[in-house]
N, CA, C and O atoms as a Tripos MOL2 file, in Angstrom:
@<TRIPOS>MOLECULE
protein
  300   299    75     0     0
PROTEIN
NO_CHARGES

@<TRIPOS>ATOM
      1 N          -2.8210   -7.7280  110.2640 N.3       1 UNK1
      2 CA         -2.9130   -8.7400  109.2370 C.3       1 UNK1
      3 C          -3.7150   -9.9440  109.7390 C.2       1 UNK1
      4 O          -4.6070  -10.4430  109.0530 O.2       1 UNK1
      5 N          -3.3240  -10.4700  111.1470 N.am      2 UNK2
      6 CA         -4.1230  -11.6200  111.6210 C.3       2 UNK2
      7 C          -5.7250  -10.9870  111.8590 C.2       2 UNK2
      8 O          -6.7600  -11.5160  111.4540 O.2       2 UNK2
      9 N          -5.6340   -9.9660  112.4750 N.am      3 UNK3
     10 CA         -6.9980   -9.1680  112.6060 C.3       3 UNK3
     11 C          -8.0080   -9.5410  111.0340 C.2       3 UNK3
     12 O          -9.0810  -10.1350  110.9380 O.2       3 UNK3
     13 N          -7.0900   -8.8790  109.9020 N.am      4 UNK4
     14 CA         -7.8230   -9.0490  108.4900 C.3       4 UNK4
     15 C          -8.6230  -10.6810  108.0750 C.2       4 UNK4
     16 O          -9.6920  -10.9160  107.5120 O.2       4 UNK4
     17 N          -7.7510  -11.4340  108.5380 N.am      5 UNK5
     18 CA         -7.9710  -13.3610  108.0420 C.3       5 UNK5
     19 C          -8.5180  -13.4590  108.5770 C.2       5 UNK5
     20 O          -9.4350  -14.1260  108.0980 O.2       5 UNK5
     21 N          -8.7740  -13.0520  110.0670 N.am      6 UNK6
     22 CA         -9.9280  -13.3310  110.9990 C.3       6 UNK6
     23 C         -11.3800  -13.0770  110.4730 C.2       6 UNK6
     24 O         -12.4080  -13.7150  110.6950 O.2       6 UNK6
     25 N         -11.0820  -11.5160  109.4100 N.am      7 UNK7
     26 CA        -12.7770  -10.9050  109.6270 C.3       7 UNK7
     27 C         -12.8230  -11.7780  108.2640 C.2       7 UNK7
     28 O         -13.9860  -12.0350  107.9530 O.2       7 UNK7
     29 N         -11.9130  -12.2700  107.4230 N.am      8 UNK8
     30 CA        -12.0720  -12.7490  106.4420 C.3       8 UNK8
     31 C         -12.9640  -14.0510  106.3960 C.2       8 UNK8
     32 O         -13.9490  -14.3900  105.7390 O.2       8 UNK8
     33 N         -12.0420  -14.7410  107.5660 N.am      9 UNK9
     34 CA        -12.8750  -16.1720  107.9390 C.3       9 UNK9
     35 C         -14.5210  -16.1340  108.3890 C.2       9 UNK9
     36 O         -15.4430  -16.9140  108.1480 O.2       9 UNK9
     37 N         -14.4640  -15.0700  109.0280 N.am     10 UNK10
     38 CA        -15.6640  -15.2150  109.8640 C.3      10 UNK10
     39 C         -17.2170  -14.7400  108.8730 C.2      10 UNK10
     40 O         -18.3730  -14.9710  109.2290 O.2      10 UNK10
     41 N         -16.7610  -14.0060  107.5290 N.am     11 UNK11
     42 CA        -17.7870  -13.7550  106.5470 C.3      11 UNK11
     43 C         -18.0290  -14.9140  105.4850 C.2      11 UNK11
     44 O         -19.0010  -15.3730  104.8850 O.2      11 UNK11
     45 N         -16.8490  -15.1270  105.5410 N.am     12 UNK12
     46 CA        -17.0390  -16.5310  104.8090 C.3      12 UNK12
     47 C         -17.7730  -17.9210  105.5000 C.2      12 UNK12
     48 O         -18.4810  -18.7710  104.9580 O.2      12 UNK12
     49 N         -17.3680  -17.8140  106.7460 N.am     13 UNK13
     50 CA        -18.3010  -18.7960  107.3530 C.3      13 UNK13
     51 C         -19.9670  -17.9640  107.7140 C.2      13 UNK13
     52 O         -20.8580  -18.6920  108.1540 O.2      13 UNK13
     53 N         -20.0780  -17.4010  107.6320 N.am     14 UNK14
     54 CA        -21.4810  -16.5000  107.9770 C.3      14 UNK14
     55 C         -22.1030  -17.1780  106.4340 C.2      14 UNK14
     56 O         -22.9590  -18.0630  106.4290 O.2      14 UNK14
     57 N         -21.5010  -16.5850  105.1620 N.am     15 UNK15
     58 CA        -22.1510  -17.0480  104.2210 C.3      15 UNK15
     59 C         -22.5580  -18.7380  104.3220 C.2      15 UNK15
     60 O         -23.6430  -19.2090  104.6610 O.2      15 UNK15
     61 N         -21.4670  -19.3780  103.9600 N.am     16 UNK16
     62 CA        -21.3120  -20.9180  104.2830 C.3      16 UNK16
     63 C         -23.0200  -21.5460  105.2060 C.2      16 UNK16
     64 O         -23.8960  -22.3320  104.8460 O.2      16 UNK16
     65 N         -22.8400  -20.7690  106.3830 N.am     17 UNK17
     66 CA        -24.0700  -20.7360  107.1590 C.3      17 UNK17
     67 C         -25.1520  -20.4350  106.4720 C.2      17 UNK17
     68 O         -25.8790  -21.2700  105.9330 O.2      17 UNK17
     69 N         -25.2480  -19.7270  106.4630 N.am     18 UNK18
     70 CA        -26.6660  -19.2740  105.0590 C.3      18 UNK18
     71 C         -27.0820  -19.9960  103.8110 C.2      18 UNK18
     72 O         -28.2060  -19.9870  103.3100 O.2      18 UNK18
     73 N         -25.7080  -20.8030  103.2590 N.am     19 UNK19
     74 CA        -25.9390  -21.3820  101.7810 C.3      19 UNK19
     75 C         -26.5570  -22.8160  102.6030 C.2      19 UNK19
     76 O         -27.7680  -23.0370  102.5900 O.2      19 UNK19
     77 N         -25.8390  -23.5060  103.1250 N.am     20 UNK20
     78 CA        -26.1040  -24.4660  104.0630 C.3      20 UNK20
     79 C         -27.5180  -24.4670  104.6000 C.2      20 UNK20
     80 O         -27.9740  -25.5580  104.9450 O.2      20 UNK20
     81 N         -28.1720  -23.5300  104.7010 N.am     21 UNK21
     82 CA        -29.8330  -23.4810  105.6670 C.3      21 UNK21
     83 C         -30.5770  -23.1470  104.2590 C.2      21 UNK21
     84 O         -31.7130  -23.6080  104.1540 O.2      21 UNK21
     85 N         -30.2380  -22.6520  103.5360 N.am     22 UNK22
     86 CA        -31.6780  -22.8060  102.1800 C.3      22 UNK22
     87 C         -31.2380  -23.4470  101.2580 C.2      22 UNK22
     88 O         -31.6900  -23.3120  100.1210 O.2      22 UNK22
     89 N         -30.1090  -24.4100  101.5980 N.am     23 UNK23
     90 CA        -29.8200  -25.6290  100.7440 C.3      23 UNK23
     91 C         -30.6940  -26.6660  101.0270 C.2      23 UNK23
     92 O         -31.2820  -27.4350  100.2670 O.2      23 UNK23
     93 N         -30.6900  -26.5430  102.5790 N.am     24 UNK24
     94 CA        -31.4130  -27.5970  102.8780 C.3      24 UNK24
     95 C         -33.0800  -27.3120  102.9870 C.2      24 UNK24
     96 O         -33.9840  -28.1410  102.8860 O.2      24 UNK24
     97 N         -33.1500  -26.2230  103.1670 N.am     25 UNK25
     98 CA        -34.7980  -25.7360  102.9630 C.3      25 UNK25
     99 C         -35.4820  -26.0450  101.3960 C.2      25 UNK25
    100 O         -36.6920  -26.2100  101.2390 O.2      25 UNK25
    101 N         -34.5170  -26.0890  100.3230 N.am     26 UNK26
    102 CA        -34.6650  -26.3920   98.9600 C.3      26 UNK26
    103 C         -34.6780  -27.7490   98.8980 C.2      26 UNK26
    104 O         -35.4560  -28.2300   98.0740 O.2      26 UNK26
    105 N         -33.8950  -28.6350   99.6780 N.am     27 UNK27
    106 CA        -33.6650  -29.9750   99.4040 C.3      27 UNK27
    107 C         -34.5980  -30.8270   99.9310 C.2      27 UNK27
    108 O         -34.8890  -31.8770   99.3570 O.2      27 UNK27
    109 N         -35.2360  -30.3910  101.2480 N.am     28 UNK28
    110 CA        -36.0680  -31.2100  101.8860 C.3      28 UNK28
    111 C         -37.0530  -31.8800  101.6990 C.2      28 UNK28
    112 O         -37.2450  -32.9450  102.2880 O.2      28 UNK28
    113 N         -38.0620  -31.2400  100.6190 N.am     29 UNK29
    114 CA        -39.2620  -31.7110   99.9860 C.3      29 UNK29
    115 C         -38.8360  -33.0570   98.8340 C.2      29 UNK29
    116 O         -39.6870  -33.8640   98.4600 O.2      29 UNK29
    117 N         -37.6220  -33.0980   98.4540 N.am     30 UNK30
    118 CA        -36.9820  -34.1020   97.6540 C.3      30 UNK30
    119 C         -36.6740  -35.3000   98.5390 C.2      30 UNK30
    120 O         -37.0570  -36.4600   98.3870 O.2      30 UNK30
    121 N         -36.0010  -34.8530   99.3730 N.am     31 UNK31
    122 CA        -35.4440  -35.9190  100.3210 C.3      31 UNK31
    123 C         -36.7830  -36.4620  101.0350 C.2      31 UNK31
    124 O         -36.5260  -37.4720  101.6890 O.2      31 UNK31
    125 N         -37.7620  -36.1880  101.0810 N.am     32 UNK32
    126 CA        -38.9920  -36.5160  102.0340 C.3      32 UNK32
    127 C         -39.8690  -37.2780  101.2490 C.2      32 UNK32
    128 O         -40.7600  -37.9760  101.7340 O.2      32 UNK32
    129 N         -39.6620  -37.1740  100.1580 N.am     33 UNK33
    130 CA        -40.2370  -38.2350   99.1240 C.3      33 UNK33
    131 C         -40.7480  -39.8550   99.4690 C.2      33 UNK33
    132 O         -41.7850  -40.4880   99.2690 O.2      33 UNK33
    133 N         -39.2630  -40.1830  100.1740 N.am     34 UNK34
    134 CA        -39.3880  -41.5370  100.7790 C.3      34 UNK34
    135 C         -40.0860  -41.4850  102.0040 C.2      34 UNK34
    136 O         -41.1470  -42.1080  101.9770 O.2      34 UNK34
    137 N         -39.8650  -41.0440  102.8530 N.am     35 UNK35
    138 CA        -40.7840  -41.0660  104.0360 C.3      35 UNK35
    139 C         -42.2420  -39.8290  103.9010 C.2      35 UNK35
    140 O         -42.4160  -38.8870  104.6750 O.2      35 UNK35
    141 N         -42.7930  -40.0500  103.1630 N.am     36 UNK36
    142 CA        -43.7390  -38.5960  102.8770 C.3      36 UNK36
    143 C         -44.4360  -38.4600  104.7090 C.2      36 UNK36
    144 O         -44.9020  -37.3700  105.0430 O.2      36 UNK36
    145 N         -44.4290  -39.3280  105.4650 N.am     37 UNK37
    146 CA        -45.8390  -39.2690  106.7520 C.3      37 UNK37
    147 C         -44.6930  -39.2460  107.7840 C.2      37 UNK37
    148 O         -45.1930  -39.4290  108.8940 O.2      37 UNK37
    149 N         -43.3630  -39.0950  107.8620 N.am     38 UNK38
    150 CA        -42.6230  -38.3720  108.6880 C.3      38 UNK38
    151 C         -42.8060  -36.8190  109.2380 C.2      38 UNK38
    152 O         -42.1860  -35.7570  109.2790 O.2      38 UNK38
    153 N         -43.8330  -37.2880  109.5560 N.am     39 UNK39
    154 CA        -43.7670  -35.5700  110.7690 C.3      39 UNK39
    155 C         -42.7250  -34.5110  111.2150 C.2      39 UNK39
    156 O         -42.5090  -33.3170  111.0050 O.2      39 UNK39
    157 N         -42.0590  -35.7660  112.0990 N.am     40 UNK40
    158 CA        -40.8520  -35.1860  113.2030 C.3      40 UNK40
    159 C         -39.8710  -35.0510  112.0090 C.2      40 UNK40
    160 O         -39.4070  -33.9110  112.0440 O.2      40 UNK40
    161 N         -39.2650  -35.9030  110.7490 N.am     41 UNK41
    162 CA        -37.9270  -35.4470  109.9780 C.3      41 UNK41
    163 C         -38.6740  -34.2660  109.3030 C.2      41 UNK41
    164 O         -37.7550  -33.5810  108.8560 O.2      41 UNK41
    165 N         -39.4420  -33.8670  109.0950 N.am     42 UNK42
    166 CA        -40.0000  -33.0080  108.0530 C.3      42 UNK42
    167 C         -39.6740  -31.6050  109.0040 C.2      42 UNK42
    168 O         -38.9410  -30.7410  108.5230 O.2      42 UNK42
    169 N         -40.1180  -31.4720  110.0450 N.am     43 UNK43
    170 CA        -39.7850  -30.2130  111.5060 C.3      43 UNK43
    171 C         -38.6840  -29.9960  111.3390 C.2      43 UNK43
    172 O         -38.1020  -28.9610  111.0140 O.2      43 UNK43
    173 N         -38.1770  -31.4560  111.6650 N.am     44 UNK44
    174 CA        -36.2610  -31.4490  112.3470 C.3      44 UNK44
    175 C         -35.6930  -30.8020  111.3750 C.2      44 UNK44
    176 O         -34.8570  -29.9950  111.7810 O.2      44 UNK44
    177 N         -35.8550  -30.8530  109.9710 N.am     45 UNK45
    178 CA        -35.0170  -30.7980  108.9020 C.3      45 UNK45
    179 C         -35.3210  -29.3230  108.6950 C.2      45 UNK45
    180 O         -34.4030  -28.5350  108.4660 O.2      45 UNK45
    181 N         -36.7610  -28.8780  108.7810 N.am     46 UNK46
    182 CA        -36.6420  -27.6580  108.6630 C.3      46 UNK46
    183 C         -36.2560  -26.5730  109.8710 C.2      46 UNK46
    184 O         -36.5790  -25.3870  109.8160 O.2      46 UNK46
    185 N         -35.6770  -27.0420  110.7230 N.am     47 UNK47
    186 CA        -35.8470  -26.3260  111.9910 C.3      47 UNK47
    187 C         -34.0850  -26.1210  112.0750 C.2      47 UNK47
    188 O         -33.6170  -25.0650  112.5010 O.2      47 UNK47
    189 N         -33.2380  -27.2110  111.6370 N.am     48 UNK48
    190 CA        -32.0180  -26.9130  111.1610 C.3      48 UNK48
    191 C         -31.7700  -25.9470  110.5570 C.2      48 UNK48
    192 O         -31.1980  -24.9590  111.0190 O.2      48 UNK48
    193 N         -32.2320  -26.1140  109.2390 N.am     49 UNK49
    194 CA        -32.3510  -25.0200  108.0740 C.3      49 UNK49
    195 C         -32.3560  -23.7210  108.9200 C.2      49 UNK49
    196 O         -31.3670  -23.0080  109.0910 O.2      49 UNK49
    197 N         -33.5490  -23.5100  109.4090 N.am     50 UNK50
    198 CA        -33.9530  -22.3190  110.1070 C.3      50 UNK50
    199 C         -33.0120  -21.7410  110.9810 C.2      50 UNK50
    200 O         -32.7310  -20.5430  110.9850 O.2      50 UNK50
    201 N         -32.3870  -22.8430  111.9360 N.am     51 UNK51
    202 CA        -31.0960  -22.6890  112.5260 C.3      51 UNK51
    203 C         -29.5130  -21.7600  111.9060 C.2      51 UNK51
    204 O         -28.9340  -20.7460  112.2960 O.2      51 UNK51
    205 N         -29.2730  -22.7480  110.7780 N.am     52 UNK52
    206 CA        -28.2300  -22.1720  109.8830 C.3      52 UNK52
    207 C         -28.2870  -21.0500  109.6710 C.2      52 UNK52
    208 O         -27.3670  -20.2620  109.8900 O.2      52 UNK52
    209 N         -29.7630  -20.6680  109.0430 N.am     53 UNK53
    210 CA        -29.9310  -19.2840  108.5600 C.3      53 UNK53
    211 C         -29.7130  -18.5370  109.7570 C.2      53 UNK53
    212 O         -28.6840  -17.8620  109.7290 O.2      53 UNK53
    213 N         -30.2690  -18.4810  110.6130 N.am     54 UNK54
    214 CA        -30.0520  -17.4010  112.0490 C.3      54 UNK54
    215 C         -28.5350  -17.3380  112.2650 C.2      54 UNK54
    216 O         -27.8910  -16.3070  112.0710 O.2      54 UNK54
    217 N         -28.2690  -17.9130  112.4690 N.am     55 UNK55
    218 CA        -26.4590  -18.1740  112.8360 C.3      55 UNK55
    219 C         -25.7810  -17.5680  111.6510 C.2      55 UNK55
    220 O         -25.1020  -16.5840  111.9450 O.2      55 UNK55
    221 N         -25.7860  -17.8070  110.7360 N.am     56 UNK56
    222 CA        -25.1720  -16.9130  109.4830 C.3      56 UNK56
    223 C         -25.3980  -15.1750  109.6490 C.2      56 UNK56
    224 O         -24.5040  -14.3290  109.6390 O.2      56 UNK56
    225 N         -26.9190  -14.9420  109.8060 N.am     57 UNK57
    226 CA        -27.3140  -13.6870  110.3240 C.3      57 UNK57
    227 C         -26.5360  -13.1920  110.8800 C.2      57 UNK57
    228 O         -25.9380  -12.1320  110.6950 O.2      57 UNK57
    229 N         -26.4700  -14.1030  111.7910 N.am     58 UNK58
    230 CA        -26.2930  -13.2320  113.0780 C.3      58 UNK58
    231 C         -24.4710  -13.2780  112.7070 C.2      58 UNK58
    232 O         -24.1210  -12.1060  112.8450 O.2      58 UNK58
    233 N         -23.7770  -13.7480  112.4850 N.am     59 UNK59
    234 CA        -22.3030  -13.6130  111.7740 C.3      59 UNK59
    235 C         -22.3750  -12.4950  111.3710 C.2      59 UNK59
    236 O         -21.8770  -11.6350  112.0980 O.2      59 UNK59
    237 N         -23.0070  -12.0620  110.0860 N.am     60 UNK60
    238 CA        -23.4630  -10.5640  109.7160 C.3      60 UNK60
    239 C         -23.6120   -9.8400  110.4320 C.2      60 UNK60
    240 O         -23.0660   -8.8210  110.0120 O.2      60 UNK60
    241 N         -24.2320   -9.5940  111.7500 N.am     61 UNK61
    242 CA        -24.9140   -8.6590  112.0290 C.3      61 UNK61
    243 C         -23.7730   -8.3520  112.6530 C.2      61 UNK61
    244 O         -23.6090   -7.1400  112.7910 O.2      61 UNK61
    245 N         -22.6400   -9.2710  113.2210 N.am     62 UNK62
    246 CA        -21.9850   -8.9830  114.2070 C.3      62 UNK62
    247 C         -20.8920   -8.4850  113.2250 C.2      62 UNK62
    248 O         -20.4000   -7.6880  114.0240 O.2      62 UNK62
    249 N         -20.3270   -8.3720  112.4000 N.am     63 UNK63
    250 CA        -19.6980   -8.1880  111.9030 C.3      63 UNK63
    251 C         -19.5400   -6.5080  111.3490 C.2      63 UNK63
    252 O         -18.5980   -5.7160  111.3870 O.2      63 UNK63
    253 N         -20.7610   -6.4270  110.8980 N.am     64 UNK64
    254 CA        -21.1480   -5.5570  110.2000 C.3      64 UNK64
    255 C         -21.4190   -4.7080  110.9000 C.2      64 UNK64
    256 O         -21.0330   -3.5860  110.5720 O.2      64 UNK64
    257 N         -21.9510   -4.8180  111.7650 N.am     65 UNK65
    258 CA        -23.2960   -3.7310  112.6290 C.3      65 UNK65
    259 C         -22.9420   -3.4770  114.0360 C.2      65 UNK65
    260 O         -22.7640   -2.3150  114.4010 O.2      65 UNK65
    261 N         -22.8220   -4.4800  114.8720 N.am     66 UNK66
    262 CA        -22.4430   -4.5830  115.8450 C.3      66 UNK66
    263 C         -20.7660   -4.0850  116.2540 C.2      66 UNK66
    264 O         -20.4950   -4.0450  117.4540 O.2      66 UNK66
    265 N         -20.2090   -3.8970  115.7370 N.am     67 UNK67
    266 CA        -18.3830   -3.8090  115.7300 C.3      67 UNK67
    267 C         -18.5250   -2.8100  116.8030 C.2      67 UNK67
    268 O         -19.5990   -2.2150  116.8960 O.2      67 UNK67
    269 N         -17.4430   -2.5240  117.7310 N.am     68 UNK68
    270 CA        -17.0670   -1.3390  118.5810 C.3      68 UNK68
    271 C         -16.6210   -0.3170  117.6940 C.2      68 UNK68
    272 O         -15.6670   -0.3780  116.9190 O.2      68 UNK68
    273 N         -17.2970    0.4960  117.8610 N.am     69 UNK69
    274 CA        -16.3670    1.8000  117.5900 C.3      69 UNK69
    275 C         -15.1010    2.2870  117.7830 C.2      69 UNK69
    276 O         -14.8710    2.6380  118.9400 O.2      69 UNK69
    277 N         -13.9100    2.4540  116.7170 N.am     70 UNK70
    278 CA        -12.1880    2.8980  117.7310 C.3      70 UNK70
    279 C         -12.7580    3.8650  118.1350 C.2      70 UNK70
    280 O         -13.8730    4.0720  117.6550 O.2      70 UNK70
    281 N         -12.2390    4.7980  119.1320 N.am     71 UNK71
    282 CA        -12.0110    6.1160  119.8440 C.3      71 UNK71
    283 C         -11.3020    6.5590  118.7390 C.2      71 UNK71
    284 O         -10.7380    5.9260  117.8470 O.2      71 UNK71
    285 N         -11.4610    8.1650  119.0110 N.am     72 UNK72
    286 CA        -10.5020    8.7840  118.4080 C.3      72 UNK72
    287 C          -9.4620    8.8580  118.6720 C.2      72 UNK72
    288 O          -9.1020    8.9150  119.8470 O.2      72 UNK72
    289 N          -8.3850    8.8900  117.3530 N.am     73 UNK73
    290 CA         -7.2690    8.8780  118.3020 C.3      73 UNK73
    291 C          -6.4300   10.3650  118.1440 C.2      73 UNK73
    292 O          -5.3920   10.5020  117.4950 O.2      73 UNK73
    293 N          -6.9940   11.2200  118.7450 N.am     74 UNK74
    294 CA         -6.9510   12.9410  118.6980 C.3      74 UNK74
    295 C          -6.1480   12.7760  120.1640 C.2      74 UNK74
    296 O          -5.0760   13.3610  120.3170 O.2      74 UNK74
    297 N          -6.6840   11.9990  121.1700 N.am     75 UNK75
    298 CA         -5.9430   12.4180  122.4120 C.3      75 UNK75
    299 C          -4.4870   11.7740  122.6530 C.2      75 UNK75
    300 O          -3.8350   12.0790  123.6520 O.2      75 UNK75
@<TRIPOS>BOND
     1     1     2 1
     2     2     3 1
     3     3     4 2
     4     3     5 am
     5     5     6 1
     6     6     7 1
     7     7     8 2
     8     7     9 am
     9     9    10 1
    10    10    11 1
    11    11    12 2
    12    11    13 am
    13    13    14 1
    14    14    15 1
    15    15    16 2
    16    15    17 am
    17    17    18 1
    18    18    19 1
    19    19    20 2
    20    19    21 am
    21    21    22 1
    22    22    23 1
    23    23    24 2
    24    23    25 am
    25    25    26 1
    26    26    27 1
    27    27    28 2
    28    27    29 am
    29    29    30 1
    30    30    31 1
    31    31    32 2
    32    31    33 am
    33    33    34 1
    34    34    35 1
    35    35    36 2
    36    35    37 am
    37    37    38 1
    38    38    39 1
    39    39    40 2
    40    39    41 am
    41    41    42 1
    42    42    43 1
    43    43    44 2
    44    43    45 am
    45    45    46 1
    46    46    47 1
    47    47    48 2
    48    47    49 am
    49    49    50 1
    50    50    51 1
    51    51    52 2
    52    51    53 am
    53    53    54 1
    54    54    55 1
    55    55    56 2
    56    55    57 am
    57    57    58 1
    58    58    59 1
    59    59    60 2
    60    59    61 am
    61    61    62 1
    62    62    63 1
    63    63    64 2
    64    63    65 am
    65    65    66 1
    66    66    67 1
    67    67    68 2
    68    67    69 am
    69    69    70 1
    70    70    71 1
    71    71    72 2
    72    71    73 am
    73    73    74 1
    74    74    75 1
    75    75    76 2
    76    75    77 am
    77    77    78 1
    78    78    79 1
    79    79    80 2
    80    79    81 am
    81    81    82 1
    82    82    83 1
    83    83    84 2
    84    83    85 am
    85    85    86 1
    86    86    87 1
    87    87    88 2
    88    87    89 am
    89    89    90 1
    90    90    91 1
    91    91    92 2
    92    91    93 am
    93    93    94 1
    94    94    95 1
    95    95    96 2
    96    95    97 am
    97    97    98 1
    98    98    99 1
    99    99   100 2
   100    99   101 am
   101   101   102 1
   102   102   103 1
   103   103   104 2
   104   103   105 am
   105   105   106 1
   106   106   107 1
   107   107   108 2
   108   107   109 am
   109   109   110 1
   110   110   111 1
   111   111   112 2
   112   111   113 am
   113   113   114 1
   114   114   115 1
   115   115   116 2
   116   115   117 am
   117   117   118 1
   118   118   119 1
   119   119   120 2
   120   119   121 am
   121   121   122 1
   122   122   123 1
   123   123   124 2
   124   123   125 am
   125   125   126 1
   126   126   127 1
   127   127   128 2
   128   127   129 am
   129   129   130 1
   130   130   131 1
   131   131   132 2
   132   131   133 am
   133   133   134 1
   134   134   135 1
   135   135   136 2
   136   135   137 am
   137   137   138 1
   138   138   139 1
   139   139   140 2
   140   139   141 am
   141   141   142 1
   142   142   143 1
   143   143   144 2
   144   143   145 am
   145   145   146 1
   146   146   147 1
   147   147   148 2
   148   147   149 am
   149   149   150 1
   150   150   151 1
   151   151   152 2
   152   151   153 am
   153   153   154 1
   154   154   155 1
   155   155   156 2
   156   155   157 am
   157   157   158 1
   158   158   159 1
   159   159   160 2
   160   159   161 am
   161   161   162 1
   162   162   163 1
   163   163   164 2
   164   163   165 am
   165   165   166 1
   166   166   167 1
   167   167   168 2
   168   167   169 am
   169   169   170 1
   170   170   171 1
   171   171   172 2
   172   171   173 am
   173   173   174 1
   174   174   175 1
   175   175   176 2
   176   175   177 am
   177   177   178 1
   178   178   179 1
   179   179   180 2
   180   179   181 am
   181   181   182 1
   182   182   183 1
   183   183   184 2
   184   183   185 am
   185   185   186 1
   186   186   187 1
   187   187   188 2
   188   187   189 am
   189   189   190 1
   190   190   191 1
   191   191   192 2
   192   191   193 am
   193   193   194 1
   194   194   195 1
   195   195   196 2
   196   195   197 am
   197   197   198 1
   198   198   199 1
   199   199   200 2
   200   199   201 am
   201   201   202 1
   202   202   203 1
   203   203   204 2
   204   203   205 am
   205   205   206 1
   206   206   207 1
   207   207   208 2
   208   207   209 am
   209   209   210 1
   210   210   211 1
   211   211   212 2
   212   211   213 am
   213   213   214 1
   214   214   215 1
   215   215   216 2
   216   215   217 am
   217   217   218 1
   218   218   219 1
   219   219   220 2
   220   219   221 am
   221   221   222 1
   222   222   223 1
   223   223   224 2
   224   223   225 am
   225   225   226 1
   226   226   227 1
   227   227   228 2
   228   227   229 am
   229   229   230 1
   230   230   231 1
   231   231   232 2
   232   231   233 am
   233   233   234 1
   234   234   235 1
   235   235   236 2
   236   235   237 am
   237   237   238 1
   238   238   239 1
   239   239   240 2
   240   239   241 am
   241   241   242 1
   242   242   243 1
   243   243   244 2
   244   243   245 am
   245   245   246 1
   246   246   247 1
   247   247   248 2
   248   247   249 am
   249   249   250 1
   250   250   251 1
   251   251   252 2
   252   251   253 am
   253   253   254 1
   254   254   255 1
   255   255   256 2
   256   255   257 am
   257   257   258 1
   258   258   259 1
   259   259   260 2
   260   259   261 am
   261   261   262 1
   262   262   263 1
   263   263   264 2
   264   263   265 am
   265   265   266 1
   266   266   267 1
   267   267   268 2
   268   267   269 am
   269   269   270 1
   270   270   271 1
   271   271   272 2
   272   271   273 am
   273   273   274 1
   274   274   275 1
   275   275   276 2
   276   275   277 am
   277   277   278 1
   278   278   279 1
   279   279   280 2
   280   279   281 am
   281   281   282 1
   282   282   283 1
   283   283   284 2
   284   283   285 am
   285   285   286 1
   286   286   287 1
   287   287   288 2
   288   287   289 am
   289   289   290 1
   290   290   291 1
   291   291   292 2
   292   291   293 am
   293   293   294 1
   294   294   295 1
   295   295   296 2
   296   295   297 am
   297   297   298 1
   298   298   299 1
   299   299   300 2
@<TRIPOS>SUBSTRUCTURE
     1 UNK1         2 RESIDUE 1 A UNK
     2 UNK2         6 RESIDUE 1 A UNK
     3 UNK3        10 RESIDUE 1 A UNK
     4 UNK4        14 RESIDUE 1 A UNK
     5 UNK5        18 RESIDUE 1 A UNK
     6 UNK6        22 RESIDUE 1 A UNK
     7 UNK7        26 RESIDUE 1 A UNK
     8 UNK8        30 RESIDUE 1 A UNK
     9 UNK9        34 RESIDUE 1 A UNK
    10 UNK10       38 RESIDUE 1 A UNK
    11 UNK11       42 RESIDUE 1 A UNK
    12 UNK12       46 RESIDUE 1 A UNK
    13 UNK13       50 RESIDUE 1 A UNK
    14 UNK14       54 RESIDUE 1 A UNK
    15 UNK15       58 RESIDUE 1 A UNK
    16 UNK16       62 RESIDUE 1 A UNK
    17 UNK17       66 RESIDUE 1 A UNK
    18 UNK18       70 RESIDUE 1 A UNK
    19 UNK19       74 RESIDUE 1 A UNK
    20 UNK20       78 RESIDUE 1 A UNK
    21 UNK21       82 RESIDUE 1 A UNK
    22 UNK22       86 RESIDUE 1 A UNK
    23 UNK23       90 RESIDUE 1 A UNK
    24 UNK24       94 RESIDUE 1 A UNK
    25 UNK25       98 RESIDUE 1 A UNK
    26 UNK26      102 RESIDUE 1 A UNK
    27 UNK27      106 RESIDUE 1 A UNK
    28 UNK28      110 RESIDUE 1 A UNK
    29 UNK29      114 RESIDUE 1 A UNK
    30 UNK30      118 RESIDUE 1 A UNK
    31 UNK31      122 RESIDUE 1 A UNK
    32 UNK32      126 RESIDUE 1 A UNK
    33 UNK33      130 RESIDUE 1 A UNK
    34 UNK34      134 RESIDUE 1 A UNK
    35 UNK35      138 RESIDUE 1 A UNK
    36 UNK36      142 RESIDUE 1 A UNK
    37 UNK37      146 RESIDUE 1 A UNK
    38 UNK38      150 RESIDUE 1 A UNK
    39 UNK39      154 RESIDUE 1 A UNK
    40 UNK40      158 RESIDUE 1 A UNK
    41 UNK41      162 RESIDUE 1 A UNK
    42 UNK42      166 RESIDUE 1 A UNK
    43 UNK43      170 RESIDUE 1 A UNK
    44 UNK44      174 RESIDUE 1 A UNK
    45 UNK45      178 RESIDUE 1 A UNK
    46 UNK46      182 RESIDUE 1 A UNK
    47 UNK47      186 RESIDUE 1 A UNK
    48 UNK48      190 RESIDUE 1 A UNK
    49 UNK49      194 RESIDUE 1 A UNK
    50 UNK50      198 RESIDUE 1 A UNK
    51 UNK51      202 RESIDUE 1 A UNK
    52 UNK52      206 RESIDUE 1 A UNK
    53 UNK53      210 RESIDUE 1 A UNK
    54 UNK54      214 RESIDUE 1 A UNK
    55 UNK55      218 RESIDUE 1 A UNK
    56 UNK56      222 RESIDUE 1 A UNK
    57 UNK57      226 RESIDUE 1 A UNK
    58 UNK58      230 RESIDUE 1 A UNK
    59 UNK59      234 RESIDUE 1 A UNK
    60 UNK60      238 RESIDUE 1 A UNK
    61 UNK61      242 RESIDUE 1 A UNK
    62 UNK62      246 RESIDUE 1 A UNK
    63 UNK63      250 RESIDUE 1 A UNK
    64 UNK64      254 RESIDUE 1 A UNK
    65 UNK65      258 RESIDUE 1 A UNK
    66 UNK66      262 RESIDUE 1 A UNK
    67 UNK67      266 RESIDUE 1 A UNK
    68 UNK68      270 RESIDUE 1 A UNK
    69 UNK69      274 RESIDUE 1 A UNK
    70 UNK70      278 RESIDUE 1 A UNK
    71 UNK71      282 RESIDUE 1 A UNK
    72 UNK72      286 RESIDUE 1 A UNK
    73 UNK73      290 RESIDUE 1 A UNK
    74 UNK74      294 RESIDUE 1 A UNK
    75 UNK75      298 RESIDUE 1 A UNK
């Protein structure tokens, strides 16, 4: 049962991660309005984004893809 809430939590935060990085990939060009000749916030902001998204991924991947195999349990 604790096993279950665990994998529960951990997809839900994988998503969370993901909505979070092309929230802000959507938002940025709005928010940059005021500073349009900010270089470095324009990177930073997208490099977060870019961040989130990987980390969510990778929640997935581990979840999904990556898991150990049980043994059989024949013996």
């Amino acid at each position: 049962m604790a096993s279950d809430q665990r994998n529960l939590t951990q997809v839900i935060w994988g998503v969370l991660l993901i909505a979070m990085g092309v929230l802000l990939c959507v938002t940025t060009p709005y928010a940059l309005r005021v500073s349009a000749n900010s270089t470095f916030l324009n990177f930073a902001r997208y490099f977060i984004a870019v961040l989130l998204i990987v980390a969510g991924a990778k929640k997935f991947y581990g979840f999904y893809f990556a898991r150990d195999k049980e043994p059989p349990s024949g013996e």
